[in-house]
C-alpha positions in Angstrom: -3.7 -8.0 -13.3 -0.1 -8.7 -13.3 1.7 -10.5 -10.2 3.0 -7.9 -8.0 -0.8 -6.3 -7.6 -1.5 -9.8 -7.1 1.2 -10.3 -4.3 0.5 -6.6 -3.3 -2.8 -7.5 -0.5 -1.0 -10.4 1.3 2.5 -8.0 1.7 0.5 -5.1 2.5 -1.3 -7.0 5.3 1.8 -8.6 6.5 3.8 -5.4 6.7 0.8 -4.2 8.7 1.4 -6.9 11.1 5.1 -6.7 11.3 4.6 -2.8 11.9 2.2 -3.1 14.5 4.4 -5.4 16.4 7.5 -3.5 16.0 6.1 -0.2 17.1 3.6 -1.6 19.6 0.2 0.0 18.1 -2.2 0.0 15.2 -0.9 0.6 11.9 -3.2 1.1 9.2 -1.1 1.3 5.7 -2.8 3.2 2.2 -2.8 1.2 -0.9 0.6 0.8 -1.8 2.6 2.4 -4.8 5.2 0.6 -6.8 8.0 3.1 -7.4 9.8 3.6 -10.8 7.5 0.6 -12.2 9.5 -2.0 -10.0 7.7 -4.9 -9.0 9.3 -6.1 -6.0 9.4 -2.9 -4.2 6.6 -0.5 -2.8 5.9 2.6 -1.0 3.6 2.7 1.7 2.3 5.6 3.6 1.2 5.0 7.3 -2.4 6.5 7.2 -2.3 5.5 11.2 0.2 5.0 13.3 2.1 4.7 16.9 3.6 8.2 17.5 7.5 6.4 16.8 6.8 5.1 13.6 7.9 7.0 10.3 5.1 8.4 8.3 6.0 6.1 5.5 8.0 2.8 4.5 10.1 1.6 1.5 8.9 -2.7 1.1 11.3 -5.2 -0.4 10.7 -8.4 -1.4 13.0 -10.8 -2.3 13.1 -12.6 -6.0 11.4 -15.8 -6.3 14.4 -16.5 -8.6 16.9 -18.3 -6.3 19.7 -17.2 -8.7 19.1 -13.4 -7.4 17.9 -14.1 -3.7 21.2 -13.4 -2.6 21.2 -9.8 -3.4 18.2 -9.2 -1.6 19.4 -11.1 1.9 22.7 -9.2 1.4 21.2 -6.0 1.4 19.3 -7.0 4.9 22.5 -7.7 6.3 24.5 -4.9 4.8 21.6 -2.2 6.2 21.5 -4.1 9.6 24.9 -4.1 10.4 25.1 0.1 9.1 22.1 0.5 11.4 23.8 -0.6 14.3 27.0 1.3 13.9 24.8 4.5 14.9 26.8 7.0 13.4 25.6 10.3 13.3 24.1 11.4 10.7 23.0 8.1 9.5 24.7 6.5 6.6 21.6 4.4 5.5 17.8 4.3 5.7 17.2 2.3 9.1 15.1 -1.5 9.0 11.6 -1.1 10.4 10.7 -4.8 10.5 11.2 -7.5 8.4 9.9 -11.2 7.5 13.7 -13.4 6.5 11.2 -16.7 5.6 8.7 -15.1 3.4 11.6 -12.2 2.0 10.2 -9.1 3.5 12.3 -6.1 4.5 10.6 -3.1 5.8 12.9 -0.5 5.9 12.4 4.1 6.6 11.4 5.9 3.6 14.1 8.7 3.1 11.7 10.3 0.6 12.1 11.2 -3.0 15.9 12.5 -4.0 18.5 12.4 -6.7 19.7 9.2 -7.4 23.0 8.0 -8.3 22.9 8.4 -12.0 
């Protein structure tokens, strides 16, 4: 088993947590994919949920490798502040909930699309 599915129960029940705070009702999350084979970031779909909370969620989690960390924390700040300009149509997915200390960020999934490439 390699270390994200390792680390993949103790996210999954922390976004849980974070999600059922934010949106103020049980969420129940499915099993987790890791899209395009990265291990730091995963897909969840909300198998039961408060009626204002997306159907599914986009998880980051921040390197272990200080030297990178920074990339991860910018991001969280860069999406925060675009999230609170509240332009119309939005410019970026918006944050759901987050953990800073143990390097979550739960953020809308805008679905599959092209990418940049």
């Amino acid at each position: 088993m390699s270390e994200a599915h390792e680390r993949l129960p103790t996210i999954k029940a922390t976004v849980q947590s974070l999600l059922t705070l934010q949106y103020k009702g049980s969420v129940e999350l499915d099993a987790g994919s890791a899209p395009d084979e990265n291990d730091h970031v995963w897909r969840f779909h909300l198998l039961n949920r408060p009626a204002n909370a997306p159907s599914s969620v986009i998880v980051r989690q921040a390197y272990a490798d200080t030297r990178f960390k920074h990339f991860f924390y910018n991001e969280w700040v860069g999406l925060q502040f675009l999230s609170e300009l509240a332009t119309q149509p939005l410019v970026s997915p918006r944050i759901c909930a987050g953990d800073w200390a143990a390097g979550l960020l739960v953020i809308e999934d805008l679905g599959i699309g092209e990418d940049l490439e």
